[in-house]
C-alpha positions as CSV (number, residue, x, y, z in Angstrom):
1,X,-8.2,-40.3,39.6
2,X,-5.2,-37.8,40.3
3,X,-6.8,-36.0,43.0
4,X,-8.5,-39.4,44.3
5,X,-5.2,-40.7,44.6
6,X,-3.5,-38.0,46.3
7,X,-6.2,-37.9,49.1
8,X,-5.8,-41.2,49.9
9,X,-2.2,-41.2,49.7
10,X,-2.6,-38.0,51.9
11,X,-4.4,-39.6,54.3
12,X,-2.8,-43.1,54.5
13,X,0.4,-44.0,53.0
14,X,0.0,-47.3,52.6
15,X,-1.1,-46.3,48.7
16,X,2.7,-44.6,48.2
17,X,3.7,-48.1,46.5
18,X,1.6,-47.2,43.8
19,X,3.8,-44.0,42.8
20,X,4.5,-44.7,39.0
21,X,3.0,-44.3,35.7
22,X,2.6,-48.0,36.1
23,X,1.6,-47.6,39.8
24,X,-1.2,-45.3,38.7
25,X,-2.6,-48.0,35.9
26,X,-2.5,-50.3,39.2
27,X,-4.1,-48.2,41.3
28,X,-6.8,-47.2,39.3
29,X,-7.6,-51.5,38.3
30,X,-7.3,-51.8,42.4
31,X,-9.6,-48.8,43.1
32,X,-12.2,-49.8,39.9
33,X,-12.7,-52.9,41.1
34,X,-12.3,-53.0,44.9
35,X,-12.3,-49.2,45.4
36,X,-10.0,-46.9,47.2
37,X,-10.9,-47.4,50.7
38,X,-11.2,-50.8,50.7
39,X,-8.0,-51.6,49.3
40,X,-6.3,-49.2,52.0
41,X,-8.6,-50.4,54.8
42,X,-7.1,-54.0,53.8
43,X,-3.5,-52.8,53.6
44,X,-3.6,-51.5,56.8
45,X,-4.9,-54.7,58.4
46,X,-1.5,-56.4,56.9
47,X,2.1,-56.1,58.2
48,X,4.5,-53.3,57.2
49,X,6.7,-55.7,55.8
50,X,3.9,-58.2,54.0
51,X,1.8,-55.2,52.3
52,X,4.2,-55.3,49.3
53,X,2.9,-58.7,48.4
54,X,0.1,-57.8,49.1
55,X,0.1,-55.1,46.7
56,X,1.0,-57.1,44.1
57,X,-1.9,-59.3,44.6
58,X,-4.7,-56.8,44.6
59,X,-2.7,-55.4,41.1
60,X,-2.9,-58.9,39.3
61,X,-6.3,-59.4,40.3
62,X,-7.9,-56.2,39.7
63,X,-5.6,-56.5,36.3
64,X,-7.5,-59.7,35.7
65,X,-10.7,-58.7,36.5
66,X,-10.6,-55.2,34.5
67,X,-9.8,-58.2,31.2
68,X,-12.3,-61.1,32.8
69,X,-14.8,-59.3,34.8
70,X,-16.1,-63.0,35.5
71,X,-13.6,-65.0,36.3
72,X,-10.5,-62.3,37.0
73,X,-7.4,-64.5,37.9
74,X,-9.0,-68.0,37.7
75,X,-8.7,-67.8,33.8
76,X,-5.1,-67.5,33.9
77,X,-5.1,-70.2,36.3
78,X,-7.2,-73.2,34.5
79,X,-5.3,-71.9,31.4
80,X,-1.8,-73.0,33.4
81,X,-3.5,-76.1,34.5
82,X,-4.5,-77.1,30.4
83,X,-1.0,-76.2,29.4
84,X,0.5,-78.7,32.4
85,X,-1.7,-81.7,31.7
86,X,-1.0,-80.8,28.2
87,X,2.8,-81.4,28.2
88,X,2.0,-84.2,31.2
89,X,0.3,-85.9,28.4
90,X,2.5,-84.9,25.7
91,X,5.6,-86.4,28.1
92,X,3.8,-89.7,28.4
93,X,2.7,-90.0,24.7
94,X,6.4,-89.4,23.5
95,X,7.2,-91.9,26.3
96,X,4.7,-94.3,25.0
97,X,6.2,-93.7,21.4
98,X,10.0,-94.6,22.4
99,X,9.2,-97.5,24.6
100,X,6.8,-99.0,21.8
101,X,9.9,-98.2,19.1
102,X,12.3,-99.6,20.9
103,X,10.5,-102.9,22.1
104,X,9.6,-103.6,18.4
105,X,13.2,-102.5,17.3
106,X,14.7,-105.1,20.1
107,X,11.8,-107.9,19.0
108,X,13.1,-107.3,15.4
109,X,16.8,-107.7,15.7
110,X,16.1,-111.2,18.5
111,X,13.7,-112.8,16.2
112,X,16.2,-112.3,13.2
């Protein structure tokens, strides 16, 4: 992986982001599951200034597809989605409790 890494870095530099001990876990998710060339080939293709990002990209999804080979980053994705409609619905139950407690507290103390 060492010597894959420093012929690509030798031959393009747009892998030199990847210069860590957690660059080199990165790199070798990215080069696993896209492969080497590929990510640089894409790299190249994006703006000096935007390749950062895009960096960070390839990383989390090659991260997520080296854990779910099937559905990489979606997983973490629809699991963010559940926990949203989760609280949307826990909001609106707690809502639901307070305006019910409250109307039956107010229809208490009018009626007596």
């Amino acid at each position: 992986m060492q010597v894959l890494k420093k012929k690509v870095c030798e031959r393009m530099c747009v892998c030199a982001v990847f210069d860590s001990e957690q660059g080199t876990a990165h790199f070798a998710a990215v080069h696993k599951v896209f492969g080497a060339s590929n990510a640089s080939k894409l790299l190249l293709r994006i703006p000096a200034h935007r390749r950062l990002d895009a960096v960070v990209t390839l990383c989390y999804e090659a991260l997520s597809r080296v854990r779910d080979p099937v559905y990489g980053c979606v997983s973490h994705i629809f699991s963010l989605q559940q926990q949203v409609i989760h609280f949307f619905l826990l909001s609106h139950l707690n809502y639901y409790i307070i305006f019910h407690f409250l109307f039956h507290f107010l229809d208490f103390f009018m009626h007596n």
